[in-house]
TIFILUM-696972 format. One line per field, with one value per atom (N, C-alpha, C, CB): residue number from 1; y, x, z. Coordinates in Angstrom, 2 decimals. Glycine has a CB too. Example, Ala and Ser with C-alpha at 12.3 -4.5 7.8 and 13.67 -1.06 7.14 Angstrom:
BEGIN
i: (1,1,1,1,2,2,2,2)
c2: (-5.69,-4.50,-3.30,-4.47,-2.25,-1.06,0.03,-0.60)
c1: (13.19,12.30,13.20,11.31,12.85,13.67,12.90,14.08)
c3: (7.80,7.80,7.80,9.05,7.08,7.14,7.87,5.72)
END
This chain:
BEGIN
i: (1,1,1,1,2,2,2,2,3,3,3,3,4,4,4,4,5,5,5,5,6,6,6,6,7,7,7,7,8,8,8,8,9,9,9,9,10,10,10,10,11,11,11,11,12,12,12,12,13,13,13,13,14,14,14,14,15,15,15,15,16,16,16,16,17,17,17,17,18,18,18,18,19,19,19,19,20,20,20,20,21,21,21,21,22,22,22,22,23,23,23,23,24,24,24,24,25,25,25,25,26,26,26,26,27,27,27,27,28,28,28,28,29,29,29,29,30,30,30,30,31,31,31,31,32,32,32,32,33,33,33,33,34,34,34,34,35,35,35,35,36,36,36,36,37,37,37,37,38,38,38,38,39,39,39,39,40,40,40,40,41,41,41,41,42,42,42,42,43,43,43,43,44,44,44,44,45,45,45,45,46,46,46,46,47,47,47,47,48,48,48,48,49,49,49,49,50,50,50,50,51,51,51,51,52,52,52,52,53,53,53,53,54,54,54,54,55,55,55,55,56,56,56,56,57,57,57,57,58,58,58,58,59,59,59,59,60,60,60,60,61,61,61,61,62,62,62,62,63,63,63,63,64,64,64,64,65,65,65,65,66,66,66,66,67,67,67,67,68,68,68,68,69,69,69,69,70,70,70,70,71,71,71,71,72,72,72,72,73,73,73,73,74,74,74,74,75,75,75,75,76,76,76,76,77,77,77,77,78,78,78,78,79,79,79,79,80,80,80,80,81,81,81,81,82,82,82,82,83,83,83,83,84,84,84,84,85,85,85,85,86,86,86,86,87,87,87,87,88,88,88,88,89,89,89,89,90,90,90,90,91,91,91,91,92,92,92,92,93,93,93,93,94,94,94,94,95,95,95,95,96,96,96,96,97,97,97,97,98,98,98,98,99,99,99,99,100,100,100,100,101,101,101,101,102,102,102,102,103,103,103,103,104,104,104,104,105,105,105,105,106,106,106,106,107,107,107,107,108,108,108,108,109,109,109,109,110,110,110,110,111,111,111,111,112,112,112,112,113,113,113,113,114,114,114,114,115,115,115,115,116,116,116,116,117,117,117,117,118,118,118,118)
c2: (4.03,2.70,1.68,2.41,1.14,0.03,-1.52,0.38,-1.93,-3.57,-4.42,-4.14,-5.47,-6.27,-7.02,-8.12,-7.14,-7.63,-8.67,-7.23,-9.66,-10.68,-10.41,-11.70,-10.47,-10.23,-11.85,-8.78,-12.01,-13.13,-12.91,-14.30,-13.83,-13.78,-14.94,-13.23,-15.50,-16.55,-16.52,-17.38,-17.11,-17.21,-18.62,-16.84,-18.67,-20.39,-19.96,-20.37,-21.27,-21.51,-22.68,-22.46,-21.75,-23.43,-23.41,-23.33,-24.34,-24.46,-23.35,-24.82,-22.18,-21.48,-19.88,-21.53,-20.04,-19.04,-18.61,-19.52,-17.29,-17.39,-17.63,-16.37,-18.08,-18.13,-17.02,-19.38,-16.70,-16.22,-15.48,-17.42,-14.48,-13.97,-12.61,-13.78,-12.34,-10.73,-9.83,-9.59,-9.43,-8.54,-8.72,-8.53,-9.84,-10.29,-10.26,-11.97,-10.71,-10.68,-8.93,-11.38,-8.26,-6.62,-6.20,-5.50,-6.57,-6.45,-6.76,-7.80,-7.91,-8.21,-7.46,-9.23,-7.01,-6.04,-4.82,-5.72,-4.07,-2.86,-3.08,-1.76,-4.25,-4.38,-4.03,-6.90,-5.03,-5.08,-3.74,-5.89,-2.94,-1.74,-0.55,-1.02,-0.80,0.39,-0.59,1.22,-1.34,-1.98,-1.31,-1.94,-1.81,-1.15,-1.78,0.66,-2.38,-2.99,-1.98,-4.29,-0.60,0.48,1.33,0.95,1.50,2.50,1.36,3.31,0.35,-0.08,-0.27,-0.96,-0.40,-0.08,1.36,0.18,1.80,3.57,3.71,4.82,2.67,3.24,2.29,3.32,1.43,0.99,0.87,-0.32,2.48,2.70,2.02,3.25,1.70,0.43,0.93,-1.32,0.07,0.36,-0.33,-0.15,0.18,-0.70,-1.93,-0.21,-2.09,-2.81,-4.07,-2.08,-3.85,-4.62,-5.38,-4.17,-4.36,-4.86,-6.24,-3.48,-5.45,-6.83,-7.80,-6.64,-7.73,-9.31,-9.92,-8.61,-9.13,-10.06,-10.68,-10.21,-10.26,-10.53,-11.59,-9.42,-11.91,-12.89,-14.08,-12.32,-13.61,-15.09,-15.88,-14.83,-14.58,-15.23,-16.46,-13.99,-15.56,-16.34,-17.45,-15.55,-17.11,-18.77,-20.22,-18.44,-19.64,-20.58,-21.60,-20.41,-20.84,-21.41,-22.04,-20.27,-22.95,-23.67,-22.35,-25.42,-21.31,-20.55,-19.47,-20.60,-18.25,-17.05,-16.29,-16.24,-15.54,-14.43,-13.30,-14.07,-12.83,-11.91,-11.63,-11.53,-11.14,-10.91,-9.53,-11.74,-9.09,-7.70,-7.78,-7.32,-6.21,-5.58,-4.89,-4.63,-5.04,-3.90,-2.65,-4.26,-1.16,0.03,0.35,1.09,1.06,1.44,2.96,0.82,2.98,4.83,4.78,5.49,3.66,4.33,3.40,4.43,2.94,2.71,0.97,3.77,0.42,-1.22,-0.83,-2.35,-1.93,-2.43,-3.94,-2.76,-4.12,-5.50,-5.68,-4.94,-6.97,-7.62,-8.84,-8.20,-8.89,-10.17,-11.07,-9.89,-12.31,-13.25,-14.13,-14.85,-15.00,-15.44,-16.29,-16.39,-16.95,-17.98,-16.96,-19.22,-16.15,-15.39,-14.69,-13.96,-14.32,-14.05,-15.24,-14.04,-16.83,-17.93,-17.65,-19.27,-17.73,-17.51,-16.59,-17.28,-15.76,-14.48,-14.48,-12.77,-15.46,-15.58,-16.78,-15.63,-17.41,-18.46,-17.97,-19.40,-17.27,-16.72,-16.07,-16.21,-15.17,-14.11,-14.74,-13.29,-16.17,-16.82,-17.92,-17.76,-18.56,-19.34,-18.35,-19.99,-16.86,-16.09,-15.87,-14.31,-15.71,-15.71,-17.00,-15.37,-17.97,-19.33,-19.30,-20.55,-19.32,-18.99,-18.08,-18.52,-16.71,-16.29,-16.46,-15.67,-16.89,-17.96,-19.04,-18.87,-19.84,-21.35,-21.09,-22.56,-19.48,-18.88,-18.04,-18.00,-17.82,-16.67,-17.03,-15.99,-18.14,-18.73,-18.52,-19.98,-19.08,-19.06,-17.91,-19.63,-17.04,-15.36,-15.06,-14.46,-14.87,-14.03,-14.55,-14.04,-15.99,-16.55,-15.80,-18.51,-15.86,-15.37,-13.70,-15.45,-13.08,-12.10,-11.12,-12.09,-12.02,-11.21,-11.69,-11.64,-12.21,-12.02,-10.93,-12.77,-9.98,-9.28,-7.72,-9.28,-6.93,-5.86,-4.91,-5.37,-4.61,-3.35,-1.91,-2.98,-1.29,-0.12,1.15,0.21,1.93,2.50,3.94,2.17)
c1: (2.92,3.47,2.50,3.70,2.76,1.98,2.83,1.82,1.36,1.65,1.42,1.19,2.56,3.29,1.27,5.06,1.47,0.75,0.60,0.83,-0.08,0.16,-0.10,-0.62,0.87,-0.09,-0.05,0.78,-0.94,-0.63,-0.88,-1.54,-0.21,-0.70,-0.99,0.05,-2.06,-2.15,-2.94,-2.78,-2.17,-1.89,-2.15,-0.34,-2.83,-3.74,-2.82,-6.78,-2.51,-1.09,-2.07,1.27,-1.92,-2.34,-0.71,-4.37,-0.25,1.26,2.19,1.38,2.56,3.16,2.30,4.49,1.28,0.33,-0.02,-0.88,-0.25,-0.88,-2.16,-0.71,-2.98,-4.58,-5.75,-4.79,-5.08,-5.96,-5.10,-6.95,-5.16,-4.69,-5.36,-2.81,-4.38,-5.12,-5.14,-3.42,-4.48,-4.49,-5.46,-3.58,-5.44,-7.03,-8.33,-7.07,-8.09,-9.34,-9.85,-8.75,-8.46,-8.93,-9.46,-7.47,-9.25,-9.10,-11.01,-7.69,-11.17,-12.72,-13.56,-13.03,-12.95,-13.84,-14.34,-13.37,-13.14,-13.56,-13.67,-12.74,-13.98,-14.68,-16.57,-14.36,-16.74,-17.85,-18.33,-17.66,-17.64,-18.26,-18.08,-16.89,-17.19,-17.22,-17.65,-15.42,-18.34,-18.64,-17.98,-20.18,-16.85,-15.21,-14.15,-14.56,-13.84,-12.38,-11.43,-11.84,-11.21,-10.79,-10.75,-11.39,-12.13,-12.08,-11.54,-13.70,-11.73,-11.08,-9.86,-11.51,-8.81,-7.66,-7.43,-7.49,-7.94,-7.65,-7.90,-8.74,-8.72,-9.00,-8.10,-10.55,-7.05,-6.06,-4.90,-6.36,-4.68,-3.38,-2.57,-2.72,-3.52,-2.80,-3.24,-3.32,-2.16,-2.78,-3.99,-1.70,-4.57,-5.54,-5.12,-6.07,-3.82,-2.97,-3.02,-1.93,-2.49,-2.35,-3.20,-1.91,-4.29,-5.54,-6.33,-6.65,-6.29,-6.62,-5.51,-7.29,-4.63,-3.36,-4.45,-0.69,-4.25,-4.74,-6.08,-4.05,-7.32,-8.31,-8.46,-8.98,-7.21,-7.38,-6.68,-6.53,-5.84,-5.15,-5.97,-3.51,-6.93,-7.76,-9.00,-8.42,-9.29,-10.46,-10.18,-11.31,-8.55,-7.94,-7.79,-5.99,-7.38,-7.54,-7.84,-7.91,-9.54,-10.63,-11.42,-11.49,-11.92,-13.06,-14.14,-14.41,-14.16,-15.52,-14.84,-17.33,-15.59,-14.93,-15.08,-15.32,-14.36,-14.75,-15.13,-13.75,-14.60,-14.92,-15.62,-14.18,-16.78,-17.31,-17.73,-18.38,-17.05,-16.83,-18.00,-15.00,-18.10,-19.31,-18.71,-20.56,-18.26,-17.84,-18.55,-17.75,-17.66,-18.33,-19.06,-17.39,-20.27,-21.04,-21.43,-21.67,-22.55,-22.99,-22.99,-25.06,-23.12,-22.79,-21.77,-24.21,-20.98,-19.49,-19.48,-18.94,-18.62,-18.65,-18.71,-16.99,-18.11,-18.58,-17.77,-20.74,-17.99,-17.04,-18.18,-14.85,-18.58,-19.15,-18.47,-20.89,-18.51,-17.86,-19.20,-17.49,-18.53,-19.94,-20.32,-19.27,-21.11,-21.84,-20.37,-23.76,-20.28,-18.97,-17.54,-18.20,-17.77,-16.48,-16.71,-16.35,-17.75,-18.37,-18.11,-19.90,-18.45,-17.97,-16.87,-17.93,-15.69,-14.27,-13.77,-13.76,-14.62,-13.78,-14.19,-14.18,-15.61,-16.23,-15.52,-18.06,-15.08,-14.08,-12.80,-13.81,-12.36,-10.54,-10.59,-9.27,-11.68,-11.72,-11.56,-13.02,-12.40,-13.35,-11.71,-14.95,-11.00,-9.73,-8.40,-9.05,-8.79,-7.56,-7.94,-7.39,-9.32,-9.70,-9.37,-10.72,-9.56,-9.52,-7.88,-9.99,-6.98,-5.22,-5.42,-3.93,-5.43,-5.40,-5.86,-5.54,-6.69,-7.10,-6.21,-8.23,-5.93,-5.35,-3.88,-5.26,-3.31,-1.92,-2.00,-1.17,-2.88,-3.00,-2.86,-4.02,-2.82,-2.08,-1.00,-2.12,0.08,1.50,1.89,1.76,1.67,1.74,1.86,0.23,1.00,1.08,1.99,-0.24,2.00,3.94,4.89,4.64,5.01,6.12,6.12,5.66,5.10,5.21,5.58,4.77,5.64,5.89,7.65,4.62,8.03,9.45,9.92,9.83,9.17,9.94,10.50,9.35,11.04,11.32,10.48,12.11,10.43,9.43,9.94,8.58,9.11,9.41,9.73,8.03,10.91,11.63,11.17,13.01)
c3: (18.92,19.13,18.51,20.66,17.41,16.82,17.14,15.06,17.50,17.64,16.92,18.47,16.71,15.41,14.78,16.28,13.76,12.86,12.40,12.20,11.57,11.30,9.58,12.19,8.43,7.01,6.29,5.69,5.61,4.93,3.20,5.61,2.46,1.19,0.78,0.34,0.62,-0.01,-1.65,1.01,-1.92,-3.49,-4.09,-3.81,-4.79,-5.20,-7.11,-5.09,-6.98,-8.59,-9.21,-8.07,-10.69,-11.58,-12.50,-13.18,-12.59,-12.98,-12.86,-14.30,-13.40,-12.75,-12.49,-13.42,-13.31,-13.06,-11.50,-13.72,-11.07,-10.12,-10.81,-9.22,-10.66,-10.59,-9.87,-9.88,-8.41,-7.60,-6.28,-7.24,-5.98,-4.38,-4.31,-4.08,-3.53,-2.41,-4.02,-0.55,-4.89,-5.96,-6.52,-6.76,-7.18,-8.25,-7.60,-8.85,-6.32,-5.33,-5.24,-3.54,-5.00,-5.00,-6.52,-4.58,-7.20,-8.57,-9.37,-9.03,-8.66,-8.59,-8.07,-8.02,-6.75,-6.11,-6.56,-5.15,-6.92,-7.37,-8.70,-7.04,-9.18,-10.98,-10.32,-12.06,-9.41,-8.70,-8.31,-7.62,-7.71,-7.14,-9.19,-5.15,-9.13,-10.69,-11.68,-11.36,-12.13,-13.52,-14.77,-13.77,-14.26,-15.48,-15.11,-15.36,-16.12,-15.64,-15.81,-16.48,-16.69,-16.69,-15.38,-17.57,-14.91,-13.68,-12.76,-13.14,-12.22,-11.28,-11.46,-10.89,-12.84,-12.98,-11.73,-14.65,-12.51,-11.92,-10.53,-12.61,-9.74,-8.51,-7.81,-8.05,-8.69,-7.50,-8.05,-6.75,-8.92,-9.68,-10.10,-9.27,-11.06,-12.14,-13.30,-12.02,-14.12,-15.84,-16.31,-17.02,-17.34,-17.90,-18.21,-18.94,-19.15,-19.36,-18.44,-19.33,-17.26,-16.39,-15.78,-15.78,-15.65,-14.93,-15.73,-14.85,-17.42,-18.05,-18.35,-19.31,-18.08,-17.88,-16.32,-17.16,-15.38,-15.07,-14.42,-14.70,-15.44,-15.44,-16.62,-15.40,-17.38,-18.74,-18.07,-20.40,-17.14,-16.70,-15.52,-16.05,-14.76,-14.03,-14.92,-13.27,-16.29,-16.81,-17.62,-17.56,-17.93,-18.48,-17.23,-19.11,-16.09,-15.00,-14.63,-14.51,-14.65,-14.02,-15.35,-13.08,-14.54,-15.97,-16.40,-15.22,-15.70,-16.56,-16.27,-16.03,-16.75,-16.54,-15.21,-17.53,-14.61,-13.46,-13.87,-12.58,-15.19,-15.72,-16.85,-15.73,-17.14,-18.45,-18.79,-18.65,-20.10,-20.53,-21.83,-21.01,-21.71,-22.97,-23.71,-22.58,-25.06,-25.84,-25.91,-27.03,-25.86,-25.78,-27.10,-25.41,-26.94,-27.44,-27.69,-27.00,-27.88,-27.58,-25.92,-28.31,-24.94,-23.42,-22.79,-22.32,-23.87,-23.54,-23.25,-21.99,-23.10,-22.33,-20.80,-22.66,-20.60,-18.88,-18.68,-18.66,-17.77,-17.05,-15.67,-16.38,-16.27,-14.52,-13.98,-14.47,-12.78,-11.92,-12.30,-9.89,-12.28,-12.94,-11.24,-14.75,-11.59,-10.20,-10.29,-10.09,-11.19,-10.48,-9.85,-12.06,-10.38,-10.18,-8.37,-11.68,-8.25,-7.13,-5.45,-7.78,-6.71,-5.69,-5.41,-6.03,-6.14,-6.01,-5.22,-7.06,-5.38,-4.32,-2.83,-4.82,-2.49,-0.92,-0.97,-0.48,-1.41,-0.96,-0.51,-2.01,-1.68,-0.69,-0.21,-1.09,0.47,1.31,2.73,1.10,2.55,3.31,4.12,2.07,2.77,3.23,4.16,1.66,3.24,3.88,5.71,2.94,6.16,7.01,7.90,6.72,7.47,7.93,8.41,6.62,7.31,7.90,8.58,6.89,8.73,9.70,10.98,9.45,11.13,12.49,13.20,12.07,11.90,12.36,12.91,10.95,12.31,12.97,14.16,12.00,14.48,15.77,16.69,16.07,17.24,18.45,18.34,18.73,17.51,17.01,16.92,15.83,16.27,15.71,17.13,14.72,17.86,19.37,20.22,20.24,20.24,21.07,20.37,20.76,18.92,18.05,18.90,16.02,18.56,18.83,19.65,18.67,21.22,22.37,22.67,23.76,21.71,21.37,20.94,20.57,19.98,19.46,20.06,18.38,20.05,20.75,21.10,20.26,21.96,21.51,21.01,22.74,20.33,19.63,20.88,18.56,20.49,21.29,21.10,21.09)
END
């Protein structure tokens, strides 16, 4: 018997772009832990493809980059999260936290409305 949840997505738009949410934020992370924008494709089954769409729309965005890549060599490229890119992501980690707070009063009235699981 699981009890109801609260998920949120918040998603920061520069004209119709997303700019920033829970994907790109995951997307940073595991650039951070694998220094590869390739392997972290792979470790959250995505294409390479994809992963760099949207690591280019993140770095068109923002005034500086989040991402900065090394062309491969004799021990291959690499991808690091940059310090600004680093700000960006303890910020929406930091705002998604903040909504979820400012709803948890509300969420738990909502909630003891709903049925319980049978």
């Amino acid at each position: 018997m699981s009890k109801p949840r609260l998920k949120l997505h918040v998603r920061i738009l520069s004209e119709e772009q997303i700019a920033f949410g829970p994907g790109k934020a995951g997307l940073l992370e595991a650039i951070q832990r694998t220094g590869s924008i390739s392997q972290a494709a792979k470790s959250m089954n995505m294409s390479y493809r994809r992963a760099w769409q949207l690591v280019d729309t993140m770095n068109q965005c923002f005034q500086s980059a989040l991402v900065e890549t090394q062309t491969g060599g004799t021990h291959g490229g690499g991808a690091v999260v940059t310090e600004f890119g680093q700000v960006i992501l303890k910020k929406f980690r930091a705002m998604e936290q903040q909504a979820a707070k400012a709803l948890e009063h509300d969420f738990q009235e909502l909630s003891s409305y709903l049925k319980s699981p049978q």
